[in-house]
Structure formats: structure tokens, C-alpha cells
MARNUKOL-387356 format. One record per residue: x, y, z of N, C-alpha, C in turn; residue in one letter. Coordinates in steps of 0.2 Angstrom, whole numbers, plus 5000, padded with zeros to 4 digits. Layout:
<nodes>
XYZXYZXYZa ...
</nodes>
This chain:
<nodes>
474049174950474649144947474449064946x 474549034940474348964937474448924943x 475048914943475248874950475048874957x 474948934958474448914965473648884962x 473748854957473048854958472748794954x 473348744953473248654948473748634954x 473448564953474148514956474548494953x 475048494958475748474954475848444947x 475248374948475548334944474948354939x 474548404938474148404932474048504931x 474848504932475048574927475048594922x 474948654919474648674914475348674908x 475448634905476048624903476348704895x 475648714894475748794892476048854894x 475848854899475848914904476748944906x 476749004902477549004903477549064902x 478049104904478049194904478249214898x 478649194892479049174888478449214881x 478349254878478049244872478149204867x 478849204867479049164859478749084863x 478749064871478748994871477948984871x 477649024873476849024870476749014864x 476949034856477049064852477348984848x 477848954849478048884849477548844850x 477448844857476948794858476148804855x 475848864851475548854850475548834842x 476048824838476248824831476148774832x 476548704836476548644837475748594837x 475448634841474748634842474348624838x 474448674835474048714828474348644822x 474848624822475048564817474748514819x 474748494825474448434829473948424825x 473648484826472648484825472648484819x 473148504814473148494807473248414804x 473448374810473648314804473148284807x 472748284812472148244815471648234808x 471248174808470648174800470448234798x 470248244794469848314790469148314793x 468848234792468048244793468048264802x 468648234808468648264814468648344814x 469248374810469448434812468848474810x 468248454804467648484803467348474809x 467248404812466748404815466748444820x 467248434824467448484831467548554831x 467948574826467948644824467748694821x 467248664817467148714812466448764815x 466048724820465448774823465948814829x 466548784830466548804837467148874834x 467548854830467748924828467348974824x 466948954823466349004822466149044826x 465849014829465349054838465949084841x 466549054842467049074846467549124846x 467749134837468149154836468149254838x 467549274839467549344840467649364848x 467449314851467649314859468249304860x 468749264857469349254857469949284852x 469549324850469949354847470649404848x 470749414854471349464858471949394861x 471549314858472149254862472749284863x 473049264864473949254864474249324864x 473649364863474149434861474749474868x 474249454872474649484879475149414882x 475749454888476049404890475849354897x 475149354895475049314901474949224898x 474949174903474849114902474249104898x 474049044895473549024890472949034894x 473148974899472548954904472349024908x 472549054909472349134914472149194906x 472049174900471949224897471249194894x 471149134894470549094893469949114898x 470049084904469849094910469549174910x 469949224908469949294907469249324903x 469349284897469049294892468149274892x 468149204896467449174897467249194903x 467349234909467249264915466949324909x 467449364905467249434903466549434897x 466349364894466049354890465449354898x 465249304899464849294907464649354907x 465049374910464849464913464449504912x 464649504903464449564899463749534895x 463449464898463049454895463049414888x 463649414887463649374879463849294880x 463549274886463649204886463149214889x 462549164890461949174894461949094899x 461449124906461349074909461349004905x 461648944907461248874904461848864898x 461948914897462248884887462948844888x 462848794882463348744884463848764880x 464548764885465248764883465448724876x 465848734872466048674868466548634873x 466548594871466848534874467748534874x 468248524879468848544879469148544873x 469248464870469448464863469248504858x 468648504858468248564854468848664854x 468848674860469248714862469848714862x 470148654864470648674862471048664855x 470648634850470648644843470648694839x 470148744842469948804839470348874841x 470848824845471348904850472148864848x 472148804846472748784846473348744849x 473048754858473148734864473348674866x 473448654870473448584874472848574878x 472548524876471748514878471748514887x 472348504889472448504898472448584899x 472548614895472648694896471848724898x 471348684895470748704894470248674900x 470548614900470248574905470348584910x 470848634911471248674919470748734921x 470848774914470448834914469848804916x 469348764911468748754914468548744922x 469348684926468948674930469048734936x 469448764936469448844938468848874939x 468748874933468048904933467448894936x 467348804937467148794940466948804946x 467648784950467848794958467348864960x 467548914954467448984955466749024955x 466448964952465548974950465449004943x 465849004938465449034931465048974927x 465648924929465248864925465248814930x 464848794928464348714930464648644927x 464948594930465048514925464348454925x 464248464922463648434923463848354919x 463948284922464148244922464048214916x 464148194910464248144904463948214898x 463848274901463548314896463948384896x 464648384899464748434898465048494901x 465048554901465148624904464848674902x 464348694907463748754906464048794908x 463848874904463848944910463348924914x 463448944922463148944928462549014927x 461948984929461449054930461549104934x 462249144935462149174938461649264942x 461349254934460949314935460049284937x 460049224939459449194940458849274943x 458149254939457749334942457949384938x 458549394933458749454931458749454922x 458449384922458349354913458049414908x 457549484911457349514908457749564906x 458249574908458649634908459049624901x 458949664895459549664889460049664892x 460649614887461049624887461649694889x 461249754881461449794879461049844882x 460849904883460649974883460750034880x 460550044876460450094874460550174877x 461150214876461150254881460750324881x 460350344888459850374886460150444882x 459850474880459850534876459850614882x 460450634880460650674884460350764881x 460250794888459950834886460350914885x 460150944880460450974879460851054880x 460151034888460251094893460751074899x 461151014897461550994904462251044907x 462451014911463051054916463551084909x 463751144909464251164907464951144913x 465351104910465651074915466151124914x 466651144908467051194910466951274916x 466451284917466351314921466151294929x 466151224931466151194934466851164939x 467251154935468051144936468351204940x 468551174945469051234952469751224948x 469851154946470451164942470551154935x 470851154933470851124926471651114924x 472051034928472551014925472951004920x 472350994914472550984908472851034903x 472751094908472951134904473751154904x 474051134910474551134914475151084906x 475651154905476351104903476551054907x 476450984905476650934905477050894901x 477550854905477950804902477750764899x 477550764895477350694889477650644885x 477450574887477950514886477350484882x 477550464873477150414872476950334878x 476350324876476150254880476450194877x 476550184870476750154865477450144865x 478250184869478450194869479050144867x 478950074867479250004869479249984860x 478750014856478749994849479250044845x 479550064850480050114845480850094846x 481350084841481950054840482450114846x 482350164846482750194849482350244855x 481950224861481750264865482250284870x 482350344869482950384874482350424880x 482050404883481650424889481750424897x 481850464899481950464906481450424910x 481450384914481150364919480950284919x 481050284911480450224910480850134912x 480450114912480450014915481149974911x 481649954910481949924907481849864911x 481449814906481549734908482349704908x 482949704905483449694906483749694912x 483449764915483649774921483349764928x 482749734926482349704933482349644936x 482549634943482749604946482249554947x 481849524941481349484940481349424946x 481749384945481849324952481849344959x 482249404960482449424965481649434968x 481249484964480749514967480149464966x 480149424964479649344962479649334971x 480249294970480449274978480049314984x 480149394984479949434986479249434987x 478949414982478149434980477849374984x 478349314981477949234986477849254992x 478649274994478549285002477949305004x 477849385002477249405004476549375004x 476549315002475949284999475849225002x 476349215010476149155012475649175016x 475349125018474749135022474849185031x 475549135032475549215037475749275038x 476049295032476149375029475649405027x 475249375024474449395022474149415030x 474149355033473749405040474149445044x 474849455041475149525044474749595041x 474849575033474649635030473949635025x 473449585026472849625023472549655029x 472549665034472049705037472049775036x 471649815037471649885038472149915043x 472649975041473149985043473150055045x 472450085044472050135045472450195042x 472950245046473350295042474050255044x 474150195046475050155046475250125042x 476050125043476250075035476650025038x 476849985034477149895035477549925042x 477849895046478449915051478849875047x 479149855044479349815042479849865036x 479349855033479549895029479849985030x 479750015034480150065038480650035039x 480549985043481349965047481849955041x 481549915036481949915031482349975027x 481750025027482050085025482650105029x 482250125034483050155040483650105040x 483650015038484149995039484750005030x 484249985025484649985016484550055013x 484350095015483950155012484050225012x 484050245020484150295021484650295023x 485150275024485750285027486350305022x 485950275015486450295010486550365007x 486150395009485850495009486250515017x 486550455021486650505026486050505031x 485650485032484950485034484750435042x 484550465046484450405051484050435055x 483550425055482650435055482350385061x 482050405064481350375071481150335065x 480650295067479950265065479350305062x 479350355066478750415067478950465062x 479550455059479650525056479750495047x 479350455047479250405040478650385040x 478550405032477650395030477850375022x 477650305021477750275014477050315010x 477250345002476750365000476750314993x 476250324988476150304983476750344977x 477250324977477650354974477850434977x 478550494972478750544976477950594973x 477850574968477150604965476550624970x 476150574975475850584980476050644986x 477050614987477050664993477350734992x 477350714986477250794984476650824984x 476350804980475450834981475150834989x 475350794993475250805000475750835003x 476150865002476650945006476451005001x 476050994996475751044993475251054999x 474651024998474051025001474051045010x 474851025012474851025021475251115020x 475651115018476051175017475751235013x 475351215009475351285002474751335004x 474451395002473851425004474051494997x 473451504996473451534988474051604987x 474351624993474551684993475451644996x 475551574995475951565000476651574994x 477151574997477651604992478351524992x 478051494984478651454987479151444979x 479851434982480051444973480451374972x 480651344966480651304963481251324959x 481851274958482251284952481851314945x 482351334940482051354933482851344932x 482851294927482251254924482251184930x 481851154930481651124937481051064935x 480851044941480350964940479750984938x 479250984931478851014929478150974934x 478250914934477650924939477350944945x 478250954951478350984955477851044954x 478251094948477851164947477151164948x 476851104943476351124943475751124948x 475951044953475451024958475751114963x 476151114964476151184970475751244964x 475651254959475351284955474851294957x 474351244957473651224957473451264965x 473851264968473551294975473951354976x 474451364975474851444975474851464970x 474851554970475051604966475551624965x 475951604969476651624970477251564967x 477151554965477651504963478151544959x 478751534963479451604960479851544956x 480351574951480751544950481551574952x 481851524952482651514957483151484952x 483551524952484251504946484451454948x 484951424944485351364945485951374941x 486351354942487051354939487451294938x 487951264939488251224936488451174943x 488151194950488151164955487551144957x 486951174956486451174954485951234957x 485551224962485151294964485651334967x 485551394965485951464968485651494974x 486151474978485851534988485851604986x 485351624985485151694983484751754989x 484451794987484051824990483351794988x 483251804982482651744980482451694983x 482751634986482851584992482651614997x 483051664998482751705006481951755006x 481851735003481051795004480751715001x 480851665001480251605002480151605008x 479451585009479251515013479751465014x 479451425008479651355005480051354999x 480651304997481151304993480951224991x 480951194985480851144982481551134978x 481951064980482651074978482551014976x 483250984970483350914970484250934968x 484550914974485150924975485650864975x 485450814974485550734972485950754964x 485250744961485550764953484950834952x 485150884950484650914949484150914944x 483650934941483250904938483050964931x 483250954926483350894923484250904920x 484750954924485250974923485650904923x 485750864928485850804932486350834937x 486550874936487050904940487050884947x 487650864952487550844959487850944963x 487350944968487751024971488150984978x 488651024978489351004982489051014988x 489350994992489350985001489251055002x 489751135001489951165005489351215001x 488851214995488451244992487851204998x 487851155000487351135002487251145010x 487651165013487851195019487751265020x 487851305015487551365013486751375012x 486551335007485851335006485651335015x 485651285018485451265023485651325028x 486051375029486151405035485851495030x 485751485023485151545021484551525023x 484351455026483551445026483751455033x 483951445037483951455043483951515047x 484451545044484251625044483651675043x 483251645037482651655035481951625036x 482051575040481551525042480951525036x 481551475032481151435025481251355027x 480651345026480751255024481051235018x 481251165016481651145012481351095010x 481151095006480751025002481250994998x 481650955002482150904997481850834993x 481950844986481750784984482350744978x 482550684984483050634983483050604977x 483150614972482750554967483550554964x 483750484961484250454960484850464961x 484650484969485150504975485450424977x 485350364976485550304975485950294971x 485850314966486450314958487050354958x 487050404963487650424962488450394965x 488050344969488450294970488850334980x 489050304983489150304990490050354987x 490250344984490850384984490750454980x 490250444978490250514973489650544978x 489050544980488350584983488850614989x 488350684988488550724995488050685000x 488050715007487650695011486750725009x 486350705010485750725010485750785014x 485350845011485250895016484650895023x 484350845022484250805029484550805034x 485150775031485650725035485850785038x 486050845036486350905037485950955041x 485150955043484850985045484950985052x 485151045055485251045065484751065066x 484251075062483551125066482951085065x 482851045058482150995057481951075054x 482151065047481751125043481751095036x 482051035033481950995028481450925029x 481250935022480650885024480950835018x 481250775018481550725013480850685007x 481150695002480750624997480950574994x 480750524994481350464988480550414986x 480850394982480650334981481050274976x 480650224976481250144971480750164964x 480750214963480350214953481050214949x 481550244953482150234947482450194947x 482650174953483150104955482850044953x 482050024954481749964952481249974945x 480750004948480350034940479550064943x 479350104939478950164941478250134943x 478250074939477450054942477350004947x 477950024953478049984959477550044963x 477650114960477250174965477350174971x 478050164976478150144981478750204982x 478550274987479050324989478850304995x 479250364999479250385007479350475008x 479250465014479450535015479950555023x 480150585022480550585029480450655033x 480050645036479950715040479950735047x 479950795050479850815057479350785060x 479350755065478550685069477850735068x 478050815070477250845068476950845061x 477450855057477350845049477150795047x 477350735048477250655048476650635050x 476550685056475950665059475450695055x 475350735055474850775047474950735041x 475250715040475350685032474950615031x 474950585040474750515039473850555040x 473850605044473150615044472550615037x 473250655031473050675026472850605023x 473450585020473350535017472850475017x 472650475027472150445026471350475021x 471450515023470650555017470750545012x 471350535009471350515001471450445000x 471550385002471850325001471750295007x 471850315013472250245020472950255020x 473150215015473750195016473950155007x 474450155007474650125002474550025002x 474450024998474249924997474849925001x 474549885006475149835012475449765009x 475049765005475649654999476149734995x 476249754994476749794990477349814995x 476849844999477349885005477949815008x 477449765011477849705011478149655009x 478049665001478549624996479149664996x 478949724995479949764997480049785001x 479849755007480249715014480549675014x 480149625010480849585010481349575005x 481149605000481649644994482149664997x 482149705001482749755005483049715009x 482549685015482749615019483249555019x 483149535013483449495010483849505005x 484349555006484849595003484749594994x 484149604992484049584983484349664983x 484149724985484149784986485049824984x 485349804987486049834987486249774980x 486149714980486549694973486349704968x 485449744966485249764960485549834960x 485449854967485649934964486449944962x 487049904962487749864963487749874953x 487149824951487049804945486649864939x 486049894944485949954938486649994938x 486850024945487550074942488050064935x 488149984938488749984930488349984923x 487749954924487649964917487450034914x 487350074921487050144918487950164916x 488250144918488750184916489250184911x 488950104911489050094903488750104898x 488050114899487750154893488050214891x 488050244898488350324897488850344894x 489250304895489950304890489850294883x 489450254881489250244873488850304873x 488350324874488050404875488250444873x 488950454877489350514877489850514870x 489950434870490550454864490050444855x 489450404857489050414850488950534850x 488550554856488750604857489250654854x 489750644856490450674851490550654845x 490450594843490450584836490050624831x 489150604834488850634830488450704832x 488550734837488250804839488950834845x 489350854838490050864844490050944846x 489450984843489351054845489051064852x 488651014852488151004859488450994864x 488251074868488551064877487950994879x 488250974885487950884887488150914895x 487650874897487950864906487650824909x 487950784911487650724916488050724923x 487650714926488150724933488250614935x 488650614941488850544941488250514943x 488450474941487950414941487050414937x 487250474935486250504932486250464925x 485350444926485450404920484950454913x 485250534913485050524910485450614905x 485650624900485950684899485750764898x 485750804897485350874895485850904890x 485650914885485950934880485451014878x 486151034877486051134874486451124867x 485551104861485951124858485751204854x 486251224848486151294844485651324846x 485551394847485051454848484551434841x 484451414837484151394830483751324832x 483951284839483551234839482851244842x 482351204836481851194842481751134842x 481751104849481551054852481051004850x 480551054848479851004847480050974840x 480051024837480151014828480650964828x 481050964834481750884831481550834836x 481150814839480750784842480250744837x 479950794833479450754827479850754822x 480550774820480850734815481350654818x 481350674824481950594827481150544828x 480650564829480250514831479950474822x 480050514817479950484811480750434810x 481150434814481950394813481850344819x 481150334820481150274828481450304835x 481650354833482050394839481650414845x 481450424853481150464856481650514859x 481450574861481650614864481350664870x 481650694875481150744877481250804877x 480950854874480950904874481050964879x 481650994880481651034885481151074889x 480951124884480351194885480251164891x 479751114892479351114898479451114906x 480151114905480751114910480751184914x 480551244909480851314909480251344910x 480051384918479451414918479551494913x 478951514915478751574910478351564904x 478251624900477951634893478251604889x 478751614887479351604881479751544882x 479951484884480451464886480751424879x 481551424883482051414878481851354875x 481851344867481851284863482251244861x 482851264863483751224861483851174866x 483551144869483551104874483351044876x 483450984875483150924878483550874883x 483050834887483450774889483250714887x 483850664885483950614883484050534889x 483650514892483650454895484050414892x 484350354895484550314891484550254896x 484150244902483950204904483750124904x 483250154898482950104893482950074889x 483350104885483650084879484250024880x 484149974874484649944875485149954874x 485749934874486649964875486749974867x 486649894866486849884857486349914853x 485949964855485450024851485750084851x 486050084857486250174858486550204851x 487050174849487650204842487050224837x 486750174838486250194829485850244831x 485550254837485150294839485350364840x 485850364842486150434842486350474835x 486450404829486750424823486050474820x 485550424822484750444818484550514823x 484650534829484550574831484950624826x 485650614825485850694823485750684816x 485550624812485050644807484550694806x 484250674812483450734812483750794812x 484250804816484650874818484850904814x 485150864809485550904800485150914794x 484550874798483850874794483450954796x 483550964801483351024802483751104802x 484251094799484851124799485251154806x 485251104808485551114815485951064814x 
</nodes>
């Protein structure tokens, strides 16, 4: 960050998070350098935006500061050899003419660079790249790749797995360039608790929170951050948990693929809602044969006989997935006393068990477990945002204890600065008034959802359970999903397609879920309108 790293009084007066105020200030700039002489602005610019212009080509385009995108750019230039030892910088003015800037932006950047060892100041003449490849002057830049032979690995035959072949949930990457993205799960800047967790991020970053958490922490996680969970967290599932019986993972994605790999064995029998969480399916896939499927109804997973000839049961009884349905207390007291009778484990997985708010959630089946036969999941991807990758897991202490063993062979442990920034996110009570603040808005989206919904697709059954941010719509036996997917996405619309929800050969194509998370409030109407455009466009 800029600021850790100029002094006070010679701040980079660029440097702002803001794109439109980069954007200004560079217009501004850019005139400055226009009214300066003609014979100067030749002088100083015209070699230098030449040489320079192909290296700098990506400026301004990202939302990071000038000075840090600079710096970025002459480190990556260095690197890759397209600056060589010795060769002389153009001069800051020079630089900052050719980009637009504030010449103190450059001269920041430069002296950074220095501190840092790429360049050199060498007194009344300037700034060099530093020799750093001194001894290695013979080596091309470039290389030519050798020529591969044509008797190499057949790797398809090579591969134990082969994931990609796996029905998978597919979310454009691009998603953010489209006027109306209705997607589950994704980041809404509106809704992130930017300061809140800034504050958070500093803490973490004094120098004696640093020698709390950079050392190696071998298979442990922040204490800190546990306690935090046991005190804002799990209590609101109902939940009250040892120390020991808590294992922070990289998102619920990880600890699921590690209660596969502790749990599963090719022959092991575990079933899974239908329709249900597609990746759940598919990580227990990769290692079992048996992956069954388990009805659902309008409470959500059905206590059946199918539940009793499991092992393992894989539930999301919060909101069910991708139904949103919540299953009742007295359904959930039932599952639990069919696994007990049967000695099935229960892989509970919490997710937007938060959202339903403390008057509407039943208790956790955790909370409810007299025997320790469910193993809990949660993580902050929905409450705060997905590229925090910050779950847990709540488990029996010999489980727990297995899972930290595992995890060490894959990873250690998850980055300790993350673990303890939301620590003191939770800490310092940011925690309960963000999640205070996501609720109403999701609820009010949902309401505009629901009534653009009936205006314009008032045949379509809908369900959203309380608090879920997001709907599943059944629409006509005549829909397919995909096909109205590629016609709303030519409307700026996203959507997702149900199929991949529904195990089997054939699954139903009348079916998608609509996030609404992400999208902004005052987009929703139009966006629903253009969706049931696609819909009437396809005679549905």
C-alpha cells in the first residue's frame, strides 16, 4: 500500500482507489503537459513516448494507484529482460509527461524502486536499471521453445482423474460487464464492508500482529480467530464448540474435499440431495462409486430408507441447495434420530445459515446432535465475499484431529494475515452490523425480484426460503434452461441454468436459479423484464 511506503509530507497526491478520480486527475495532467511550449513537449516526450509507449501500454487500465502500477510495470519490464542492466531511465518529467501524471508520482515510484534495488540514482545523471543479472549478460532475452517430440506422454491416458469432464457450475469470469447479472454467490462492492475491513487488514499489519501470525503455524489456526468464531459465529446455528473441535479451511470447497478424502473409499455409499450442491457431487464422485441420490420436498431432504442404507448423508438444511428451502426443527430431529438408528454420519453444510436471520433459522443439526455424528461446514463467502476463502469446519476432536493432519500435506494451514484480519473483523463487532445490513438489502432486493417476477413470469413456480439470496424457478415442461440462458445473455441478462443441479442422464431443463445478490436494486425491474423477453422469445 502507497502509504506505508512515502512520507507524510511527500505523498503521492495521485494515488486514490477511485477510478473516475485517477481518470480526472490524469485529464488534468494530460492538459498541463498540453499547454507547456511545443519545442519542450517535443523535447521531452517525443523519444520517450516512443521507447515507452509499448511497456506502458495496460496504465491506468486496473484500479490500482499510478505510483504501484508504474513501479509494477518497470520491476515486469526488468525481469523479463526488456530493460537491460545499465540503461538509463528517462528522467521523471520525461515520464511523467509521457503517462500524464504528477511528476512527484514518478519520482515516488522511482525512489521505491530504488530502496528496492531495481534502479540505481546515480547523482546529476539520473536513474539506471540496476545490473542485476551481473555474470548472466549472455543469456537471451527470449528462448525459443524447444521442439517437442512427437512420441511424448499421452497424457489422457495418464490422468487418475479427469475433473473436467465433470458437470460443473459455470459462471462467466467477465461477469461485472453485463447490465443485469442474476448469479449466485458473486462479490457485490455495494455491499462490502470496505472500511470496516481496511481497519481490520491494518490491524493485522502492525508489526506486533505480524510476529503473532507470520510464523509457521504447522497444522494450527489463529486462536484468535477460533475464539472469535465460537464467540459471533457459531452460536448463531446454535453451535458451542471446544477449540479442538474447530479447523479453519480455505473456503467450504476445501473441507469438503478433505471429508471426502478422510471419509470416502471407492465402494463407500454416501447420498447426496437431488437436485443438490453440484460440486459437493462431484468431489465425493472422484473417490466413490456410490454416490446415491435423496429426494427432497418442500422441507427439504426426505427421511427415507435411502438415508438409512448410507454411510454418509450430505445435507444443506439452512437453505437447501439450490431449492433455498429452510427444513423445520421437527424434520430435522427426525433426520437425526434415522442416522442414529442407522449409524450414518451427517455432513452438514451451513451456508447462508446467517441470512436467515436468528428468528427465522432452525437450530443447526450440530446443535442438535446427542451422539457427535454430524460434522458442521460454514464459511464468510456469502456474508462477506468469495475471494476471502475463509471456511471452518466443526467436528468430533478425532475428526478434527485427522483433518488438521490432512490438511497439513496439502497447504499447512491457511494464510495466518487473513485468518487474523477476521479476527478482528468479528472482534470489533464489524461482523454482526454488516450481516444487520446485508439482510435488509437482500430483502429488499427480493421483494422487487418477486414482484418484477409476477409481473413478468407470473406462470413460474419461485421459491426462496427466508433470508436466501437467491430464487429457483420451475419454469414450463417446454423450457430449456440452456437455450434461455443464450438468449437472456444476448439481453445483458445472466442466469443459471438448473440441469446441473439434477443428477442422472437426462436431467430436467425447466429449471434455473436466479441470484440476486449482485445485481443492483435499481437494475432488477429491467432485468427481469429482458429475462421474460428471452422467455417469449423462445415461446415460453
Amino acid at each position: 500500500m502507497d502509504h506505508a511506503l512515502v512520507h507524510p509530507g511527500d505523498r503521492d497526491k495521485d494515488a486514490g482507489d477511485g477510478a473516475a478520480r485517477k481518470n480526472s486527475a490524469r485529464k488534468h495532467l494530460v492538459g498541463r503537459a498540453a499547454a507547456a511550449p511545443a519545442s519542450l513537449r517535443r523535447k521531452e516526450a517525443g523519444e520517450s513516448r516512443l521507447n515507452w509507449s509499448v511497456l506502458f501500454r495496460n496504465f491506468a487500465l486496473n484500479q490500482r494507484s499510478l505510483q504501484v502500477q508504474i513501479r509494477q510495470m518497470i520491476v515486469a519490464a526488468i525481469e523479463e529482460r526488456r530493460l537491460a542492466g545499465h540503461a538509463r531511465m528517462p528522467s521523471s518529467r520525461e515520464l511523467a509527461l509521457s503517462l500524464g501524471v504528477a511528476r512527484n508520482t514518478v519520482v515516488l515510484a522511482y525512489r521505491q524502486l530504488v530502496d528496492e534495488g531495481f534502479l540505481e540514482s546515480r547523482e546529476r545523471s539520473g536513474y539506471f536499471v540496476a545490473d542485476l543479472y551481473r555474470g548472466d549478460a549472455a543469456s537471451p532475452v527470449r528462448t525459443e521453445t524447444r521442439a517437442r517430440s512427437v512420441s511424448g506422454p499421452d497424457w489422457s491416458d495418464r490422468f487418475g482423474l479427469t475433473p473436467s469432464r465433470q458437470r460443473n457450475i459455470v459462471k462467466k469470469l467477465d461477469w461485472l460487464r453485463y447490465p443485469f447479472p442474476f448469479l449466485y454467490g458473486q462479490f457485490d462492492p455495494s455491499l462490502f464492508p470496505t472500511n470496516d475491513w481496511r481497519e481490520s487488514a491494518r490491524g493485522a499489519l502492525s508489526v506486533l500482529e505480524i510476529q503473532n501470525w507470520a510464523r509457521d503455524l504447522i497444522d494450527g489456526d489463529d486462536p484468535e480467530l477460533i475464539d472469535q468464531l465460537r464467540v459471533h459465529v457459531l452460536p448463531r446455528a446454535g453451535i458451542f464448540a471446544p477449540p479442538e473441535e474447530i479447523i479453519v479451511t480455505v473456503g467450504a470447497q476445501q473441507a469438503l474435499f478433505m471429508l471426502a478424502q478422510l471419509f470416502l473409499r471407492k465402494n463407500t455409499r454416501i447420498g447426496i440431495e437431488d437436485p443438490g450442491y453440484a460440486d459437493a457431487r462431484n468431489i465425493f464422485g472422484m473417490i466413490s462409486d456410490r454416490v446415491v441420490p435423496l429426494d427432497v420436498d418442500l422441507d427439504g431432504l426426505v427421511p427415507s430408507q435411502e438415508v438409512a442404507e448410507c454411510e454418509y448423508v450430505y445435507v444443506t438444511p439452512a437453505h437447501h441447495c439450490p431449492t433455498t428451502v429452510s427444513m423445520p426443527l421437527r424434520r430435522r430431529e427426525r433426520l437425526l434420530e434415522l442416522a442414529r438408528q442407522n449409524d450414518v454420519v451427517i455432513i452438514e453444510d451451513g451456508y447462508e445459515s446467517e441470512l436467515s436471520g436468528e428468528s427465522h433459522g432452525a437450530p443447526a443439526l450440530r446443535s442438535l446432535d446427542a451422539d457427535g455424528r454430524v460434522v458442521y461446514i460454514g464459511s464468510f463467502s456469502k456474508i462477506l465475499a468469495p475471494g476471502l476463502r475463509i471456511g471452518y469446519v466443526v467436528a468430533p476432536a478425532p475428526v478434527a484431529r485427522e483433518l488438521r493432519a490432512l490438511r497439513r500435506l496439502m497447504l499447512r494451514h491457511p494464510p495466518s494475515n487473513n485468518q487474523r484480519a477476521a479476527a478482528l473483523f468479528l472482534g470489533l463487532g464489524h461482523y454482526k452490523s454488516h450481516l444487520r445490513r446485508v439482510i435488509h438489502a437482500l430483502n429488499e432486493r427480493a421483494e422487487l425480484v418477486e414482484a418484477a417476477l409476477e409481473r413478468h413470469l407470473p406462470r413460474w413456480n419461485r421459491l426462496r426460503g427466508a433470508g436466501a439470496s437467491s430464487f429457483w424457478l420451475e419454469g414450463p415442461l417446454s423450457l430449456d434452461c440452456l437455450a434461455l440462458a443464450h438468449e437472456a445473455e444476448k439481453r445483458g441478462v445472466l442466469i443459471e441454468p438448473g440441469d446441473v443441479f439434477f443428477m442422472g442422464e437426462a436431467p430436467p431443463r425447466n429449471f434455473l436459479r436466479l441470484g440476486f445478490a449482485s445485481i443492483a436494486r435499481e437494475r432488477i425491474g429491467a432485468g427481469i423484464a429482458a429475462l421474460g423477453q428471452a422467455a417469449r422469445a423462445l415461446g415460453n
